[in-house]
BASEMI-621663 format. One record per residue: residue number from 1; residue in one letter; x, y, z of N, C-alpha, C in turn. Coordinates in nm, 2 decimals, decimal comma, always signed. Layout:
[NUM; A; [X; Y; Z]; [X; Y; Z]; [X; Y; Z]]
...
***
This chain:
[1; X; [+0,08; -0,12; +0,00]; [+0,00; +0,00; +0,00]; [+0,09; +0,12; +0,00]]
[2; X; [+0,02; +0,23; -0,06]; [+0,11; +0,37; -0,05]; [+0,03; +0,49; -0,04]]
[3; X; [+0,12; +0,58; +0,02]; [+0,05; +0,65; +0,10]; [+0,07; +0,79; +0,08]]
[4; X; [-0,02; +0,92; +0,09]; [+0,06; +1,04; +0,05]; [+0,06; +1,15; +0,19]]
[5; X; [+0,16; +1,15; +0,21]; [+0,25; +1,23; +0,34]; [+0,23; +1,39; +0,29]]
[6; X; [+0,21; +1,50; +0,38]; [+0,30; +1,62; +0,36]; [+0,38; +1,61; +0,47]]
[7; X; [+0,48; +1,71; +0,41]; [+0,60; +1,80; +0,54]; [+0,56; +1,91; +0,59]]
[8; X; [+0,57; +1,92; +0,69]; [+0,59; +2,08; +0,73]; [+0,71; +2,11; +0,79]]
[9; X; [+0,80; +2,23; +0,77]; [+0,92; +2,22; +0,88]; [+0,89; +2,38; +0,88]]
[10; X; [+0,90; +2,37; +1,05]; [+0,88; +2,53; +1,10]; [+1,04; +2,57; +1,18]]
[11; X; [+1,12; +2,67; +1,11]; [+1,29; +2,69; +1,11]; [+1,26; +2,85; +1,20]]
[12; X; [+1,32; +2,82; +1,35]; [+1,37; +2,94; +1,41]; [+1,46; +3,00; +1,41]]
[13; X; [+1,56; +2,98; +1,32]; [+1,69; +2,98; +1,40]; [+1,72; +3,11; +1,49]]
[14; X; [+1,66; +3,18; +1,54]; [+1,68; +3,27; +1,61]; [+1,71; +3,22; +1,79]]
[15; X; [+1,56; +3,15; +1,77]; [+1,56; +3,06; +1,88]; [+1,63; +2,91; +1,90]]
[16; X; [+1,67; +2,88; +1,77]; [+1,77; +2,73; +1,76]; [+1,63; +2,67; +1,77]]
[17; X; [+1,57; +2,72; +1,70]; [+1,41; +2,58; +1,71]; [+1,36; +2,53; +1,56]]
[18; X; [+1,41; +2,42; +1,57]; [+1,37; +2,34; +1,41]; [+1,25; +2,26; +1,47]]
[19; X; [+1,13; +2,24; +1,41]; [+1,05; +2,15; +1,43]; [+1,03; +2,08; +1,28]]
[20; X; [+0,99; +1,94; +1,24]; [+0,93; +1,91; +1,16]; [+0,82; +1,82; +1,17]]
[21; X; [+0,71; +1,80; +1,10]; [+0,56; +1,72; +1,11]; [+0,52; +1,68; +1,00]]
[22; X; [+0,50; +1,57; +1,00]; [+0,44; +1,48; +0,86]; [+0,25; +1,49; +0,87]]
[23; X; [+0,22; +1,51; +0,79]; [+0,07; +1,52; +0,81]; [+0,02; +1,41; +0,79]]
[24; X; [-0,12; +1,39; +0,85]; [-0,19; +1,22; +0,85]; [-0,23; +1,19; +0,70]]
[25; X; [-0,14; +1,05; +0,70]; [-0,12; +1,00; +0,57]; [-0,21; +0,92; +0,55]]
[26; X; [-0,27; +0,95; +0,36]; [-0,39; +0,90; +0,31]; [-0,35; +0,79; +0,24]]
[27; X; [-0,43; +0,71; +0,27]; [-0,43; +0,56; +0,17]; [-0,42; +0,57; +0,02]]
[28; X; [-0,35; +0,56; -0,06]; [-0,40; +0,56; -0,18]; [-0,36; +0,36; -0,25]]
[29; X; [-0,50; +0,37; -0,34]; [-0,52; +0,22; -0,33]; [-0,38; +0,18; -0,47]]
[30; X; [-0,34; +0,09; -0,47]; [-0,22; +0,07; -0,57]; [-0,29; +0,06; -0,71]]
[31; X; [-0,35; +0,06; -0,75]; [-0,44; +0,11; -0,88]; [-0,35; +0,24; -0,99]]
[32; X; [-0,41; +0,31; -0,88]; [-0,37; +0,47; -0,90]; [-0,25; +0,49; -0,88]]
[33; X; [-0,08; +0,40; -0,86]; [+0,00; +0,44; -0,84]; [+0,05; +0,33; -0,97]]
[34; X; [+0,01; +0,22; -1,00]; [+0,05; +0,17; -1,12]; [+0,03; +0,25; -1,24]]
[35; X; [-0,11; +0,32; -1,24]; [-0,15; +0,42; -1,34]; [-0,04; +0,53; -1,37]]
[36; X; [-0,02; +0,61; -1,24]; [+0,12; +0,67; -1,20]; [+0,25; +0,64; -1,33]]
[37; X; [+0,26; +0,52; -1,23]; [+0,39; +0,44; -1,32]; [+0,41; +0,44; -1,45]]
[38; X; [+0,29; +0,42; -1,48]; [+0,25; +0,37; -1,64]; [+0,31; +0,51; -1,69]]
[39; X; [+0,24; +0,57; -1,68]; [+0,20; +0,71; -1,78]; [+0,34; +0,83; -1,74]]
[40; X; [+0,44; +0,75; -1,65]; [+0,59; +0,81; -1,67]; [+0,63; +0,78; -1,73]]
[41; X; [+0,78; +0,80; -1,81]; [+0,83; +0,79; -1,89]; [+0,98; +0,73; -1,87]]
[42; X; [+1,02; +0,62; -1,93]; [+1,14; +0,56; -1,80]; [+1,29; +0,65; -1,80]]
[43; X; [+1,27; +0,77; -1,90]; [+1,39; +0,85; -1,83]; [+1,35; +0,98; -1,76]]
[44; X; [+1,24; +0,99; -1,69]; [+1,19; +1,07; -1,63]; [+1,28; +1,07; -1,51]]
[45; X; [+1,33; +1,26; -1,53]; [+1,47; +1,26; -1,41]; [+1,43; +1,24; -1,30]]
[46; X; [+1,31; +1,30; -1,25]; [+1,25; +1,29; -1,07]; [+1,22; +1,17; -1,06]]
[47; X; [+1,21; +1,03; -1,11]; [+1,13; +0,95; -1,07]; [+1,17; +0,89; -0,93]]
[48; X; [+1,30; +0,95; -0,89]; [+1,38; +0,89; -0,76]; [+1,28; +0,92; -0,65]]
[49; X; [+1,19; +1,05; -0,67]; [+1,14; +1,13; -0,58]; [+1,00; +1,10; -0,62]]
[50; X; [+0,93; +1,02; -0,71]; [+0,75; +0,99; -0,76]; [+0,72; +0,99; -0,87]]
[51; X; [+0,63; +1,02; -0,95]; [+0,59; +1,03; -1,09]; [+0,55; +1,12; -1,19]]
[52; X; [+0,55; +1,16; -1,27]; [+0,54; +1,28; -1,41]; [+0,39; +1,29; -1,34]]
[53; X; [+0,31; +1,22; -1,28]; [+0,13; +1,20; -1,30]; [+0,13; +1,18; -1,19]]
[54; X; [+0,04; +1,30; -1,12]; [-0,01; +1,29; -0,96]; [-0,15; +1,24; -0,93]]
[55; X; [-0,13; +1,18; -0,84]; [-0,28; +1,10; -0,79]; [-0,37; +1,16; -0,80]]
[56; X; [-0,38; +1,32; -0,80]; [-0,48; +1,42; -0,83]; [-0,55; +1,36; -0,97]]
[57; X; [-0,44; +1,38; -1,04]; [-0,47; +1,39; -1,23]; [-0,54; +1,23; -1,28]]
[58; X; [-0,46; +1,12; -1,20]; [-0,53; +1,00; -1,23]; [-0,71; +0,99; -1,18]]
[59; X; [-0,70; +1,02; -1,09]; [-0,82; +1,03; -0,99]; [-0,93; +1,15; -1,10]]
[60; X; [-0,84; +1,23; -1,12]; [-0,95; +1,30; -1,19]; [-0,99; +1,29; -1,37]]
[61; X; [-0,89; +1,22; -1,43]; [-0,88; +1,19; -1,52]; [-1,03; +1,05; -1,58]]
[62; X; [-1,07; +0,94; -1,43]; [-1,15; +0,88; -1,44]; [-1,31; +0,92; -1,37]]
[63; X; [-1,28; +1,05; -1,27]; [-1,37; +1,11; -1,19]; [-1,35; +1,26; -1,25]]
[64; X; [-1,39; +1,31; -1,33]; [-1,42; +1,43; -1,36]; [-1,49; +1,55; -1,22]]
[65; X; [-1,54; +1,46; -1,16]; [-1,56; +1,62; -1,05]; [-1,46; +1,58; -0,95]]
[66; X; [-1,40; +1,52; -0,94]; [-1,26; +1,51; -0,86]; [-1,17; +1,62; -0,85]]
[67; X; [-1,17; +1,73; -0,82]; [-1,02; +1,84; -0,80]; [-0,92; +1,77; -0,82]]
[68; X; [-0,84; +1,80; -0,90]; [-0,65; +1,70; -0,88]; [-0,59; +1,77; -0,78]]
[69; X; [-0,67; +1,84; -0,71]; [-0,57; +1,89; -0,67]; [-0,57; +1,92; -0,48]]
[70; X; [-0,70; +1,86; -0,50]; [-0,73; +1,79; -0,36]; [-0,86; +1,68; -0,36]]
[71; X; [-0,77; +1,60; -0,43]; [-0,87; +1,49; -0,41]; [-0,86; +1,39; -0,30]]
[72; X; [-0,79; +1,49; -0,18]; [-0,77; +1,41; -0,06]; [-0,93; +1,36; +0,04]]
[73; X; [-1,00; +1,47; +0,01]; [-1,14; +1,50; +0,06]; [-1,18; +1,35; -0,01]]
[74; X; [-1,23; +1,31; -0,14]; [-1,30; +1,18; -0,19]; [-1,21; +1,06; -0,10]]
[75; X; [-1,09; +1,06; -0,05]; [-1,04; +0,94; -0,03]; [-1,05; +0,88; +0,11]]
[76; X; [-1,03; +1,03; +0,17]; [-1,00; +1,04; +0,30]; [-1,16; +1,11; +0,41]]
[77; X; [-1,26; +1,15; +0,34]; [-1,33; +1,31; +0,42]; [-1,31; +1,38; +0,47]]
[78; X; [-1,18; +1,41; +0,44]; [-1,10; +1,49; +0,47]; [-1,02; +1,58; +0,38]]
[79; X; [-1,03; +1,72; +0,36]; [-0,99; +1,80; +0,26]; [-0,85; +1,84; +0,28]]
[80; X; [-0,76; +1,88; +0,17]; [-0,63; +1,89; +0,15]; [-0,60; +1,99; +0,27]]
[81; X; [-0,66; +2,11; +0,26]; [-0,63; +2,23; +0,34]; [-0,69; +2,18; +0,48]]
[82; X; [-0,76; +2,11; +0,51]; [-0,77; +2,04; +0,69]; [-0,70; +2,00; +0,73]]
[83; X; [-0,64; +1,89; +0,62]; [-0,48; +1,79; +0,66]; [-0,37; +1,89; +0,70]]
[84; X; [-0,36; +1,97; +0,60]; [-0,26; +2,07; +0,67]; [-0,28; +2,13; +0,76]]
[85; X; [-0,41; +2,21; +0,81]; [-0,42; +2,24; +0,89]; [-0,39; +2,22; +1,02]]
[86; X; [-0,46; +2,12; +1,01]; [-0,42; +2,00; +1,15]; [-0,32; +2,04; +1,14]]
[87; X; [-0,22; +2,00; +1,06]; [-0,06; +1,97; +1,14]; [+0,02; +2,09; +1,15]]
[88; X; [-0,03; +2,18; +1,08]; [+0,04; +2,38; +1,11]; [-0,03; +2,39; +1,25]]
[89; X; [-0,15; +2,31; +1,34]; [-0,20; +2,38; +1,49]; [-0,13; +2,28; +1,53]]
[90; X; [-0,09; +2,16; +1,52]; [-0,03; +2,09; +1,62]; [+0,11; +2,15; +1,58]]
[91; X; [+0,18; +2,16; +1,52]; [+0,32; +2,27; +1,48]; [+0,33; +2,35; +1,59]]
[92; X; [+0,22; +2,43; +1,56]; [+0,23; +2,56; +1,63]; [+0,25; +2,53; +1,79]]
[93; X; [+0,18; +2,41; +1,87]; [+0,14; +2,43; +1,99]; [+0,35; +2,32; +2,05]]
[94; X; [+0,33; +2,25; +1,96]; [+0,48; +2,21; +1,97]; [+0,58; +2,33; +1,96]]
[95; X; [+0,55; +2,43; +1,92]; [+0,70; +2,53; +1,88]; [+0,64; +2,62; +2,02]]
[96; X; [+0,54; +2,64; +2,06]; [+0,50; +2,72; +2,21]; [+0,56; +2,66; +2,33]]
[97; X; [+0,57; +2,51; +2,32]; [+0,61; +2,45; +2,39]; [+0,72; +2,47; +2,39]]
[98; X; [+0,83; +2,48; +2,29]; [+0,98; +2,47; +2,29]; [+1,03; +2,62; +2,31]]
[99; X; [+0,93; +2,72; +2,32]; [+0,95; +2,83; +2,37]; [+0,93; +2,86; +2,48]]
[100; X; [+0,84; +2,81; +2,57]; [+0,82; +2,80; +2,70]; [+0,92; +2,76; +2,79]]
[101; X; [+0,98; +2,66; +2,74]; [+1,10; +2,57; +2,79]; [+1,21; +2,64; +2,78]]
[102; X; [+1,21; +2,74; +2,68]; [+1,40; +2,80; +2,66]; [+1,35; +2,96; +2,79]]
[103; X; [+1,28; +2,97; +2,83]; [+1,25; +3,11; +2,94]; [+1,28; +3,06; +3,07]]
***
């Protein structure tokens, strides 16, 4: 199975505070990642890092009201900009914390 992660990394350096947070990762069913595969090209330079064809574009390519561009909401009920969300408030209350601690 595979799955789609964001990063967030929130950089202090003022305060020497690096935090980083992976946001809750969505299932995506292996269908959609062979599709992926398919429709790269085998000298495609980034492939070390994923595919020419984002799960968005597959997903919407066979689901026309699908956004590509947050088609996290159909997979998950959960919309692209919540996922983040979530993890920029939990961010935030971790970097309060590591500022509380340096006083």
């Amino acid at each position: 199975m595979y799955f789609d992660l964001g990063y967030v990394l929130l950089s202090d350096p003022l305060n020497s505070i690096e935090l980083h947070l992976f946001t809750q990762a969505i299932p995506i069913p292996i269908e959609y990642v062979y599709q992926a595969r398919d429709r790269t090209p085998a000298d495609y330079p980034l492939k070390w890092s994923g595919y020419m064809v984002t799960v968005g574009e597959i997903l919407h390519s066979q689901l026309p009201f699908v956004n590509p561009e947050d088609w996290h909401e159909m997979m998950s009920g959960t919309s692209r900009r919540d996922i983040i969300y979530a993890t920029c408030k939990s961010l935030a209350y971790m970097y309060k914390q590591r500022l509380n601690r340096k006083q």
